[in-house]
C-alpha positions in Angstrom: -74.9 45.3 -15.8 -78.6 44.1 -16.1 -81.0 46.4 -13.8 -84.3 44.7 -12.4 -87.5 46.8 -12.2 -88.9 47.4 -9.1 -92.2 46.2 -10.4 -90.6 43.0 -11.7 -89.1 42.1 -7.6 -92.4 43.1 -6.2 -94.8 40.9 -8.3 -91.8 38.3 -8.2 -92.2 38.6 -4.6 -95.4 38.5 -4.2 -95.9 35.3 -6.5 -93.9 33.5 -3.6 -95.9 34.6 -1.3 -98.7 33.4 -2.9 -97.1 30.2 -3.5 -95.8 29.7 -0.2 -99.4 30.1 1.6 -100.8 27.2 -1.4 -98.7 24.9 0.1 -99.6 26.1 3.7 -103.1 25.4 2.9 -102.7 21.9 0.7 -100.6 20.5 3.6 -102.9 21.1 6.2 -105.6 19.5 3.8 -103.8 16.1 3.6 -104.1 16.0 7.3 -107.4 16.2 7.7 -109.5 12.9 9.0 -110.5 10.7 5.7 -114.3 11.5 4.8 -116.9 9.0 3.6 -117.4 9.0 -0.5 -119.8 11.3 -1.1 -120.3 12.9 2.1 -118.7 15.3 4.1 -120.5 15.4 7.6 -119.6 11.8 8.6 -116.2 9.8 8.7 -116.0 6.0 7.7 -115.5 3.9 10.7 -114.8 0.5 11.3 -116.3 -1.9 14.4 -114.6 -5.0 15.3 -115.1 -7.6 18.1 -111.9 -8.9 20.1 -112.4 -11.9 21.8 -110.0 -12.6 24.4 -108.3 -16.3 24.9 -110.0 -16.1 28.6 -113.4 -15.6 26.8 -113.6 -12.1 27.3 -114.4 -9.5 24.6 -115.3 -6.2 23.4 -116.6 -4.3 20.5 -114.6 -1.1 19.4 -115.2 1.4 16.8 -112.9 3.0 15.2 -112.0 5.5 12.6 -110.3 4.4 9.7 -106.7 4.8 10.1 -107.1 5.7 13.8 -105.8 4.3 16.4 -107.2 1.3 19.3 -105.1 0.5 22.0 -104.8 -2.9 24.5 -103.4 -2.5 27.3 -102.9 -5.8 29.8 -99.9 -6.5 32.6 -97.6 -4.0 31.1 -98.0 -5.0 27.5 -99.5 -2.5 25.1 -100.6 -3.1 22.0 -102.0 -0.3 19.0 -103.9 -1.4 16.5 -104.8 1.0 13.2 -107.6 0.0 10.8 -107.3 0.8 7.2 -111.0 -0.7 5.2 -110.0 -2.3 1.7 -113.2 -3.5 0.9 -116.6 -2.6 2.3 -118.7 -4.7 0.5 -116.9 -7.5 1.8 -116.2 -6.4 5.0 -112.2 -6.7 4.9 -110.1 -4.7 6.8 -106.2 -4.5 7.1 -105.1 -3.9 10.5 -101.6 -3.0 11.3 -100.5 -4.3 15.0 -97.7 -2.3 17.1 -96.1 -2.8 20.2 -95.7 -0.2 22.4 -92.9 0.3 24.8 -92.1 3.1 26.8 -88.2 4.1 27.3 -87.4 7.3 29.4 -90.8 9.0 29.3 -91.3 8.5 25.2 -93.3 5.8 23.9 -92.2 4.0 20.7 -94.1 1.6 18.4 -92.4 -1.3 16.5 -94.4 -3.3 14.1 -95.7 -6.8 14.6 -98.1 -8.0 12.3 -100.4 -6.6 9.7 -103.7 -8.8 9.4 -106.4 -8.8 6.6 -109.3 -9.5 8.7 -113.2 -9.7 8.0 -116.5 -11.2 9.1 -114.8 -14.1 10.0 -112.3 -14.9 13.5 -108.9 -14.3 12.7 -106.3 -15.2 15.5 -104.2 -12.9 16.9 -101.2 -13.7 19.2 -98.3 -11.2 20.8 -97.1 -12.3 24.3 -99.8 -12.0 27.2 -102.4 -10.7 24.7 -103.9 -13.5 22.7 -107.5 -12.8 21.1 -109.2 -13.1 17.9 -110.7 -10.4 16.1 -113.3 -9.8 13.3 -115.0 -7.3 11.6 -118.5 -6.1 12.6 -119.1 -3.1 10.9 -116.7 -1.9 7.9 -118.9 0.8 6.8 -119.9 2.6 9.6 -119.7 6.2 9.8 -119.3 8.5 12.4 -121.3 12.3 12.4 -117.9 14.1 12.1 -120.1 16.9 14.6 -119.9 14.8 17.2 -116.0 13.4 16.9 -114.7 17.7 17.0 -117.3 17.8 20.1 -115.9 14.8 22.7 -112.6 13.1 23.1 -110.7 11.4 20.5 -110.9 8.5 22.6 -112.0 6.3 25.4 -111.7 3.2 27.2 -112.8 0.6 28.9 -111.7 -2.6 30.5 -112.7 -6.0 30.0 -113.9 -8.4 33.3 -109.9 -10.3 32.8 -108.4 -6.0 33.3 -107.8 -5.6 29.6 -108.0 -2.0 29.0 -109.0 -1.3 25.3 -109.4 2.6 23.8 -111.1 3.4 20.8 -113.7 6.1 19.7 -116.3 4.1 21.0 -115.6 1.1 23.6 -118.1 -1.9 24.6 -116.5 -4.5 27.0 -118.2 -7.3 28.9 -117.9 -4.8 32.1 -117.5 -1.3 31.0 -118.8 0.9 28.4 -117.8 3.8 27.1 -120.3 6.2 25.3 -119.5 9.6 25.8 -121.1 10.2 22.4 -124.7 9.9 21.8 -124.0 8.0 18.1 -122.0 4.7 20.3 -124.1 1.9 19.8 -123.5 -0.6 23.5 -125.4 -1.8 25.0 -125.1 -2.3 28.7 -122.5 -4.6 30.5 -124.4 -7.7 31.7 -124.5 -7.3 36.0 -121.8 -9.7 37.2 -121.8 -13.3 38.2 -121.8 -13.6 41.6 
């Protein structure tokens, strides 16, 4: 019979140990938020302007493979931004549905868009708009994202309510964080 050293089971042991907290610690790196090339205190970003069919809009940033929600009459939409080129401004946008069944929300896919500095229609049910592409290089102090809310929203003058990191709506603004860049809702018509 072949006898083991007690060394050999220890430093065996400990190897997988060892390995074991690697993996730990590489896991939990892939799950980080994506940083901009080349610097590591800011996170790329993307700003895009949804104009509503009733003429409404609003300007939302985002973080690149984040999420932005619409929400109007019951429908909800989520929207997740991935930039493919920055130097011409296009951006892939993957569009869910959301629906909630027994307290749990699930998300089935409706359309994935290649948007840019152009319009590009969008239509799912009660929430028609266009969209395009403001900003595909903007970056966001990472500070300030670890500091305030993931999100916030906002809702349009039509009720649409529309989350993102940073929300601008022809009524409502939110800018919790000193870096969103809206301006103002106009005072309305009377």
């Amino acid at each position: 019979m072949i006898k083991t050293h007690p060394i050999i089971k220890g430093t065996a042991a400990a190897l997988l140990i060892a390995f074991g907290l690697m993996m730990i610690v590489l896991a939990h790196a892939r799950h980080t938020p994506s940083t901009a090339q080349g610097q590591t205190d800011s996170i790329k970003a993307v700003k895009l302007r949804l104009n509503f069919a009733d003429g409404h809009w609003a300007n939302v940033t985002e973080v690149e493979g984040g999420t932005i929600t619409l929400e109007r009459d019951g429908q909800k939409l989520a929207i997740t931004p991935y930039i493919r080129d920055q130097s011409s401004g296009r951006v892939e946008l993957r569009v869910f549905q959301v629906t909630e069944s027994g307290g749990r929300e699930t998300m089935a896919a409706v359309d994935t868009l290649l948007v840019d500095k152009n319009s590009t229609n969008l239509k799912t049910g009660n929430l028609q708009l266009s969209v395009q592409v403001l900003d595909a290089d903007k970056k966001i102090p990472a500070d300030a994202l670890r500091a305030a809310p993931a999100q916030c929203c906002a809702r349009t003058c039509s009720g649409v309510l529309v989350c993102g990191v940073c929300v601008c709506t022809d009524c409502g603004v939110c800018s919790t964080r000193n870096w969103c860049d809206c301006n103002p809702p106009a005072p309305p018509e009377e």
